[in-house]
C-alpha positions in Angstrom: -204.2 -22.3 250.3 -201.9 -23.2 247.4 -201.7 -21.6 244.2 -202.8 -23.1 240.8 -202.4 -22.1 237.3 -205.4 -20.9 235.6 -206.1 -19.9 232.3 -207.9 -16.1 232.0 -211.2 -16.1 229.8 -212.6 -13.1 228.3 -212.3 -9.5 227.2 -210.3 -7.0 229.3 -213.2 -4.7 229.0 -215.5 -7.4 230.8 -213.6 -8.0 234.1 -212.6 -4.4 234.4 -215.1 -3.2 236.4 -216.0 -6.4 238.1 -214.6 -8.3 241.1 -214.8 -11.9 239.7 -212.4 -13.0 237.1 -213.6 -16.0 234.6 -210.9 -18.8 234.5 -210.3 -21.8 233.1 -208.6 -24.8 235.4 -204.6 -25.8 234.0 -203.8 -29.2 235.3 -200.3 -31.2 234.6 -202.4 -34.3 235.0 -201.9 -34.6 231.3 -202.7 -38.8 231.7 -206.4 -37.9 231.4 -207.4 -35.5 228.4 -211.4 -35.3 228.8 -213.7 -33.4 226.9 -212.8 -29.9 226.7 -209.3 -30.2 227.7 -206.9 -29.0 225.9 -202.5 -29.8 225.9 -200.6 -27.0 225.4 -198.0 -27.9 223.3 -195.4 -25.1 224.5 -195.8 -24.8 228.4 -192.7 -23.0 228.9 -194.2 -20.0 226.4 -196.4 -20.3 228.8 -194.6 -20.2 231.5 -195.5 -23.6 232.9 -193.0 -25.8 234.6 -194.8 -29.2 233.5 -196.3 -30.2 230.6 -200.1 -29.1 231.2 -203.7 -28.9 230.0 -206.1 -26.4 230.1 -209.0 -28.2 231.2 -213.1 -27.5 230.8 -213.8 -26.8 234.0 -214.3 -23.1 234.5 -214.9 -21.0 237.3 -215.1 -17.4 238.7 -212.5 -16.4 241.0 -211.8 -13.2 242.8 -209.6 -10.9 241.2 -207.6 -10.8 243.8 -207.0 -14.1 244.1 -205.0 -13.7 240.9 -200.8 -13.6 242.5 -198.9 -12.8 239.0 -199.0 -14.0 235.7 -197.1 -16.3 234.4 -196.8 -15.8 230.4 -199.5 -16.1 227.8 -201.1 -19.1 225.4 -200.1 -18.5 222.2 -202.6 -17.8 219.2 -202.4 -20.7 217.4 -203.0 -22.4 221.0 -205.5 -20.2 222.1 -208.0 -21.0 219.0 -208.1 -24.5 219.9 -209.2 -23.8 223.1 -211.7 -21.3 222.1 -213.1 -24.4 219.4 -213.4 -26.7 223.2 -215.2 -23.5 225.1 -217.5 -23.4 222.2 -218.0 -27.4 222.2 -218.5 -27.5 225.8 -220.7 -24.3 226.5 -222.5 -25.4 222.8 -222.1 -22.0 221.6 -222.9 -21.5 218.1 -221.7 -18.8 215.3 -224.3 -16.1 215.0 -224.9 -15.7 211.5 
């Protein structure tokens, strides 16, 4: 099996005491920007080796299937793709 790069999505406090981890694909197919995806300006903060997008596909994966993490989105970064998650899963503000 080889190893991808995947975005983690949620709280700490939700996957703690589950086995499945949510996750967001990370692609360097960066030719193909679809709804939902978003290019992260700054992969090596990122600690990507390729310039790469997070994508909308998300999935559940075993925690364990998790090998090491490779460095973190920044915040500015991380906003936009919350706005896509919201787009895509048509979540609205609750007032």
């Amino acid at each position: 099996m080889k190893h991808r790069p995947a975005l983690v999505l949620g709280l700490w406090a939700y996957h703690q005491n589950r086995q499945e981890i949510i996750v967001a694909a990370v692609t360097s197919n960066v030719g193909r920007v679809l709804f939902g995806d978003h290019a992260l300006a700054g992969c090596e903060k990122s600690g990507l080796l390729f310039p790469s997008l997070v994508t909308g596909i998300l999935r559940t994966i075993k925690g364990e299937m998790i090998h090491r993490r490779l460095g973190s989105v920044p915040a500015r970064e991380m906003a936009a793709i919350d706005v896509n998650l919201n787009k895509i899963l048509d979540l609205r503000p609750v007032p």
